[in-house]
C-alpha positions as semicolon CSV with decimal commas, in nm:
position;residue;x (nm);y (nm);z (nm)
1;X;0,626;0,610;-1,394
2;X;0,478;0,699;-1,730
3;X;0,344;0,338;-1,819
4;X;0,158;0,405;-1,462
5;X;-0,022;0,712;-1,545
6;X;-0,088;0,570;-1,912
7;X;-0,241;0,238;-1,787
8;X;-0,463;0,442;-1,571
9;X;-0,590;0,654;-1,840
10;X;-0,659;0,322;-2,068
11;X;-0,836;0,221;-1,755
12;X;-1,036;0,486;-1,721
13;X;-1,099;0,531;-2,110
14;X;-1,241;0,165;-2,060
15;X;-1,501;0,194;-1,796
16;X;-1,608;0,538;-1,958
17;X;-1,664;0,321;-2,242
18;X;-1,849;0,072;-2,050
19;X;-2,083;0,324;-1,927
20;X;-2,136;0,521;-2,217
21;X;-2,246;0,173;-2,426
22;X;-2,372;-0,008;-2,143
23;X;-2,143;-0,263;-2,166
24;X;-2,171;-0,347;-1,840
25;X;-2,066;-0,719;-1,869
26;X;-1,716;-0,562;-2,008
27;X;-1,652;-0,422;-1,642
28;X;-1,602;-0,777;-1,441
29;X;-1,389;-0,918;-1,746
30;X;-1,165;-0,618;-1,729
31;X;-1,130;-0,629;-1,366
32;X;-1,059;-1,042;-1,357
33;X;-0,749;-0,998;-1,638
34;X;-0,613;-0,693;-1,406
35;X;-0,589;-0,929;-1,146
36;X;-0,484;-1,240;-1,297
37;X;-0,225;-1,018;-1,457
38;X;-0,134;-0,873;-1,084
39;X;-0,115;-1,209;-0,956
40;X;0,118;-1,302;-1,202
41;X;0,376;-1,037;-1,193
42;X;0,374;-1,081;-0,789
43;X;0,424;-1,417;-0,859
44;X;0,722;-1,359;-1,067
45;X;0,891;-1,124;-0,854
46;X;0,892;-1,321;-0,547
47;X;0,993;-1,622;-0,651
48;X;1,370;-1,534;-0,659
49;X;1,338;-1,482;-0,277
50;X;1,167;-1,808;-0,201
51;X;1,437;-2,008;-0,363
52;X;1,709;-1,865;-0,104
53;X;1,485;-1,985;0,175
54;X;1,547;-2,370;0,088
């Protein structure tokens, strides 16, 4: 529960300092490893079940 909350505060530390510098190119870069990095972990926890299925 605690790397939640702290991985939401780094979050929102980042796009602070996206708007603050007007980095605004930093935002979609940001958001494309977050979910390459979700896709992955979903991918990883799932695939357990499929084997079972075949």
């Amino acid at each position: 529960m605690h790397f939640i909350k702290h991985l939401i505060v780094l979050v929102k530390n980042f796009f602070q300092f996206a708007v603050k510098h007007k980095a605004w190119w930093i935002v979609p870069l940001v958001l494309f490893f977050l979910f390459i990095s979700l896709l992955i972990v979903a991918g990883q926890v799932s695939a357990p079940f499929i084997y079972t299925l075949f």
